[in-house]
C-alpha positions in Angstrom: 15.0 -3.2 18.0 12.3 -1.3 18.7 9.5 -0.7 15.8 7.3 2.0 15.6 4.4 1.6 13.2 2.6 4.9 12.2 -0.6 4.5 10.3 -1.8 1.7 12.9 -5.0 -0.6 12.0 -4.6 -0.3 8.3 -4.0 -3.2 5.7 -0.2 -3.0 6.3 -0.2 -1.7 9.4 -2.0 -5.0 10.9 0.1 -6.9 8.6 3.3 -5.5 9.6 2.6 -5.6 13.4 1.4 -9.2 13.4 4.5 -10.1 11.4 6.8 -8.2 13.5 4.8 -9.7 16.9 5.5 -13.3 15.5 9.0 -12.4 15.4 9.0 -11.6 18.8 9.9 -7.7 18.0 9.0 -4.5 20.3 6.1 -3.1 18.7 4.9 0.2 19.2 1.2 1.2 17.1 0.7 5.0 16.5 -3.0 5.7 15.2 -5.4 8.2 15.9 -7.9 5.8 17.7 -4.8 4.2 19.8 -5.8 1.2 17.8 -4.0 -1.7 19.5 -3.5 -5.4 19.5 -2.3 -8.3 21.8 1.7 -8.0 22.3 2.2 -4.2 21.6 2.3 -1.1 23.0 -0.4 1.3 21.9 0.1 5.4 21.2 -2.7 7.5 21.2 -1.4 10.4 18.3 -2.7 12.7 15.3 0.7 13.1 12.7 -0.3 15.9 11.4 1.0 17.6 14.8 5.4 17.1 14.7 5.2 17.5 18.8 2.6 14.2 18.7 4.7 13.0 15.8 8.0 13.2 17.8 6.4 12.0 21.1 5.3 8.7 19.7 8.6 7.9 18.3 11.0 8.3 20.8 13.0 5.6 21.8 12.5 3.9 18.2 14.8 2.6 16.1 12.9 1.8 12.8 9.9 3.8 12.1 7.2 2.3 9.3 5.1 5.4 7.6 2.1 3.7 6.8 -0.8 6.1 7.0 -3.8 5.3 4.9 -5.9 8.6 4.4 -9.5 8.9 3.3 -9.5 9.1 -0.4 -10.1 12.3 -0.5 -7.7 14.7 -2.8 -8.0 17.7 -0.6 -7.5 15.8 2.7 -4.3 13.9 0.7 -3.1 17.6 -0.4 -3.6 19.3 3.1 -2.7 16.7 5.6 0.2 14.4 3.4 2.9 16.9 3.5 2.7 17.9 7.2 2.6 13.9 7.5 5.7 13.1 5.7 7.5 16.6 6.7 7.1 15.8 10.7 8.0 12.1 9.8 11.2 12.9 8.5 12.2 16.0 11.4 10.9 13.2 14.3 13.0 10.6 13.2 16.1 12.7 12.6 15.0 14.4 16.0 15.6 10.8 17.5 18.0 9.3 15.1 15.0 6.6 14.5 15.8 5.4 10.4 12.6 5.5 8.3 10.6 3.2 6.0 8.1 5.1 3.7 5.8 2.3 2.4 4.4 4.3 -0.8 2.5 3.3 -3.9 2.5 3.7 -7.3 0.8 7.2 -8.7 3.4 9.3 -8.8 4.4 7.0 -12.0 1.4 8.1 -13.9 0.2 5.7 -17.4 3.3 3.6 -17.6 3.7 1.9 -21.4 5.8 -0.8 -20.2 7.2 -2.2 -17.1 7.3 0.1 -14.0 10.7 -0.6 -12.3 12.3 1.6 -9.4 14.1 3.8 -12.3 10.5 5.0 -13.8 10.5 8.8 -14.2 7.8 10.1 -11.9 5.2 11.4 -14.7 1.6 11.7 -12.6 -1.9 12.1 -14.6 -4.0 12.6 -11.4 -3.7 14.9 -8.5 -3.2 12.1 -5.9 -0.2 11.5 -8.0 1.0 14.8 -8.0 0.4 15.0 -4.1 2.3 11.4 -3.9 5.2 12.6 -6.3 5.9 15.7 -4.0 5.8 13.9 -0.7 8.2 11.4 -2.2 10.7 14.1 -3.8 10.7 15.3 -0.3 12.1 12.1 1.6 14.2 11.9 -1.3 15.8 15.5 -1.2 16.4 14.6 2.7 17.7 11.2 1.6 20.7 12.6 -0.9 20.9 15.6 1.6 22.5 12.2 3.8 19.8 14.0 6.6 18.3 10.6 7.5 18.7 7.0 6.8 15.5 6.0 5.2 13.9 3.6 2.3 10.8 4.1 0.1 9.1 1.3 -0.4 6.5 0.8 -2.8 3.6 -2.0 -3.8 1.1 -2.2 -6.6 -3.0 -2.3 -5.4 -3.6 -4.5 -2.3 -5.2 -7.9 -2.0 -5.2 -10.1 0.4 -5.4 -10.5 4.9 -6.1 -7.1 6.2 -7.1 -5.5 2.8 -10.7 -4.8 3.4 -10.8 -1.2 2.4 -9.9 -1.3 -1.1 -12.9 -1.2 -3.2 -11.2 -3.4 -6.1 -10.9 -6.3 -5.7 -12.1 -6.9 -1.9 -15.3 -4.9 -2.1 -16.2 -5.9 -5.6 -14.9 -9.3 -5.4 -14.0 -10.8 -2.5 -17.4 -9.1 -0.5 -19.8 -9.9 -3.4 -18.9 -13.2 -3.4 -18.8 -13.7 0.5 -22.4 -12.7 -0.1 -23.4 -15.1 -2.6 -23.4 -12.0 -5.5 -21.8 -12.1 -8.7 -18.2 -10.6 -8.9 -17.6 -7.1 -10.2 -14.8 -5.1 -12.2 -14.0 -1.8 -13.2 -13.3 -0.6 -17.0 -11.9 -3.7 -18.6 -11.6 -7.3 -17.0 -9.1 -8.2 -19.8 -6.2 -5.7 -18.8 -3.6 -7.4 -17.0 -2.8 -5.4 -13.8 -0.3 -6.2 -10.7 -1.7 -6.5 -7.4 0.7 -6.4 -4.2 0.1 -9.6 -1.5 -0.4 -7.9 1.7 1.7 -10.7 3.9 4.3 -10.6 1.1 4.6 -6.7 1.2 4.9 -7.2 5.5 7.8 -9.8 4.7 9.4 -7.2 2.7 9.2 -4.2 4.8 10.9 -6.5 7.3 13.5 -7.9 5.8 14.4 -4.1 4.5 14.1 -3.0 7.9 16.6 -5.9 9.0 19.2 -5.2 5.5 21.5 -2.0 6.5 22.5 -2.2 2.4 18.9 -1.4 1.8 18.8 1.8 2.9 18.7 5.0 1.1 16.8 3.4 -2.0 13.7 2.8 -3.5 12.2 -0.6 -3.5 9.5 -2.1 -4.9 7.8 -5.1 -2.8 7.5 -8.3 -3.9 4.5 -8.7 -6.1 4.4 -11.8 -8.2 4.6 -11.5 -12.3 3.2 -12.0 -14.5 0.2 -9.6 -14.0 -3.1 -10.8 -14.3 -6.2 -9.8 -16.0 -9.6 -9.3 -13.8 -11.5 -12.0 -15.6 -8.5 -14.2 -14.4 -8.7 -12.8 -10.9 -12.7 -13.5 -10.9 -12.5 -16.7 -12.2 -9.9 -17.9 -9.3 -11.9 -16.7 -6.9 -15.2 -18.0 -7.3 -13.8 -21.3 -7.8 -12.7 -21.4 -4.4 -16.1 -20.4 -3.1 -17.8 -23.0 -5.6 -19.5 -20.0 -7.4 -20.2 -19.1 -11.1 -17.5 -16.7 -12.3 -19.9 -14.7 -13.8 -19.0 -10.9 -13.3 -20.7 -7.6 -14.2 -18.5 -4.6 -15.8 -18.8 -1.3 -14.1 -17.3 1.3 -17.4 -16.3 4.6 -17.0 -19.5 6.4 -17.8 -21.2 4.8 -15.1 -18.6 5.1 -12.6 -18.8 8.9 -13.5 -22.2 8.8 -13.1 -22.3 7.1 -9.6 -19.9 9.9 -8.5 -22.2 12.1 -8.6 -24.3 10.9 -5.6 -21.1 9.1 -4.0 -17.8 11.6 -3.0 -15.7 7.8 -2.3 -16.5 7.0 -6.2 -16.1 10.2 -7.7 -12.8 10.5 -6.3 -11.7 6.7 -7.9 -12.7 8.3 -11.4 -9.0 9.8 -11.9 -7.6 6.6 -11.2 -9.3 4.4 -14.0 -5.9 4.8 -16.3 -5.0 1.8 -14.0 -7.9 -0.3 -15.3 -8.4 1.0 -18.6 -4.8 0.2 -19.5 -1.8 -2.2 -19.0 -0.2 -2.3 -15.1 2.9 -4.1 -14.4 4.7 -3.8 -11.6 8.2 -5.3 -11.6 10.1 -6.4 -8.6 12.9 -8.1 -9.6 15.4 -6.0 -8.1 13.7 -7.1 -4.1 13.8 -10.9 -5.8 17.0 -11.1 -6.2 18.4 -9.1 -3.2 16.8 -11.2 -1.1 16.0 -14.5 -3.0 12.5 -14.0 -2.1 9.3 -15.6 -4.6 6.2 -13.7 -4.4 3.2 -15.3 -3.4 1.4 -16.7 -7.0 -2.1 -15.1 -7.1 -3.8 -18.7 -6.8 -2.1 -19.1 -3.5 -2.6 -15.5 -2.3 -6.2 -15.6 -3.5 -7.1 -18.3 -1.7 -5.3 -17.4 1.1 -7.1 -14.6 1.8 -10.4 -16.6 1.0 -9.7 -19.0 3.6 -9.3 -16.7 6.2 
C-alpha cells in the first residue's frame, strides 16, 4: 500500500515513517519544508490549500493526518478546519481511507476514566477548535462519505517527542543538562502519557485492520497513570541524578506568559495538571492483544537514545 503521511517531521510523523520504512512500506512525507528521510518519497505542500492537499495524495491508499501546529489558538482556529475539511474532500477525491491521529481536548476535565464513549465537554478553546474538527470527520464518517478512523493518544513522551514542553523540555532536557527536573502545578496528580513508538505501532496496525475503520480509537498508552514525582524520579535514576525537582504553579506560569506567547498559551491547559488524567485503552488492548510500553521501559528508552 501506499502511505501518505501529512504533518511530516513531527513526533509521530518521524515515528510513523520509520515504522512504516522498517516494514518495508511506500512512504510518501507531506510537510511544508519537504522534510524527508532515507527510503521515502518527499512532497513539498502547504494543507491549508485542498489543490496542494489533493496533489500530494494522489495515488495513496492510507492517508495519516498528523499535523502539529504552533500552539497558537488563533493559528489552531484559522488553519485546523481548512486542514481537516481538504483532508477529508482529497481523500474522497482519490478514494485514499483516512487516519486522523487526534488528542485529547475536546474531552475537557474528565472525573474518571476517559474511554472512546466520553462526551466531548471542552474547557479551553483548543478544545473547542479540536471538538469541531473532530465532529466534522465524524459527520462525513456516519454520512458513509469516507472510510476513516480517529485515533487518539494522551501527552507524548518518548523517540521523536522533543517539542512538548512537559516532560521533554522540563525533564528529559534539564536533566540531559545536568539541571534539576521540573513540573507544572502538582507532581502528585497521576496523569497518562502516550509512548510515541507505541502510538506508531498502533496507527499501523489500524491502518492494516479493515474492522477498524469508521471508529474512534484510543492508542495504546499503558495504565495505570503516573504521578510527575514518579515520572522524575525514574528518570534521573537512569541518568544517575538527584530526583530533586522544582514546581512551576499556576501563578507563575501566568506570570511568565506575560513576556512568553508559547507559555501563555499552555495556561488554559493546566486542568490536565492540576487534576486527575487517565486515559484508558483497553478497547485497542484487546482488539489487538497489544501491552503498552510500562513507563520504566519507555522512559528509558527514550533516555537511551
Amino acid at each position: 500500500m501506499k502511505h501518505t503521511i501529512l504533518g511530516a517531521g513531527g513526533s509521530i510523523g518521524n515515528a510513523l515513517a520509520y515504522k512504516l520504512i522498517k516494514d518495508g512500506q511506500d512512504v510518501r512525507l507531506v510537510s511544508r519544508s519537504k522534510y524527508s528521510i532515507t527510503g521515502t518519497e518527499a512532497v513539498k505542500a502547504d494543507i491549508t490549500k485542498y489543490s496542494e492537499t489533493l496533489e500530494s495524495v494522489k495515488q495513496s491508499d492510507i492517508v495519516y493526518l498528523c499535523v502539529g501546529l504552533p500552539y497558537n489558538t488563533q493559528i489552531w482556529r484559522d488553519s485546523w478546519p481548512k486542514i481537516m475539511k481538504n483532508s477529508i474532500d482529497a481523500c474522497k477525491s482519490v478514494g485514499a481511507k483516512l487516519i486522523f491521529f487526534d488528542n485529547v481536548y475536546m474531552y475537557g476535565k474528565v472525573d474518571g476514566v476517559m474511554t472512546e464513549e466520553t462526551p466531548y465537554n471542552p474547557c479551553s478553546k483548543k478544545g473547542e477548535i479540536r471538538a469541531n474538527i473532530a465532529t466534522l470527520l465524524e459527520n462525513e464518517i456516519r454520512q458513509r462519505n469516507i472510510t476513516a478512523t480517529i485515533a487518539r493518544s494522551a501527552d507524548l513522551y518518548g523517540p521523536y517527542a522533543t517539542q512538548s514542553i512537559l516532560p521533554y523540555i522540563m525533564v528529559f532536557d534539564k536533566l540531559l543538562n545536568h539541571k534539576s527536573a521540573q513540573w507544572m502545578v502538582n507532581a502528585r496528580q497521576p496523569q497518562s502519557f502516550s509512548y510515541t513508538l507505541d502510538c506508531a505501532n498502533g496507527l499501523y496496525l489500524l491502518a492494516n485492520s479493515s474492522d477498524s475503520f469508521n471508529q474512534t480509537w484510543h492508542l495504546p498508552t499503558y495504565n495505570p497513570a503516573i504521578d510527575g514525582q514518579t515520572f522524575i524520579e525514574i528518570a534521573a535514576k537512569e541518568f544517575g541524578m538527584p530526583s530533586k525537582y522544582s514546581l512551576m504553579p499556576k501563578i507563575m506560569v501566568k506570570m511568565v506568559g506575560l513576556f512568553s506567547k508559547t507559555v501563555s498559551e499552555i495556561y488554559e491547559m493546566l486542568y490536565q495538571n492540576e487534576f486527575a488524567y487517565h486515559f484508558d485503552t483497553s478497547k485497542f488492548n484487546k482488539q489487538f492483544n497489544y501491552c503498552p510500553k510500562s513507563y520504566n521501559d519507555g522512559i528509558r528508552e527514550t533516555m537511551n537514545l
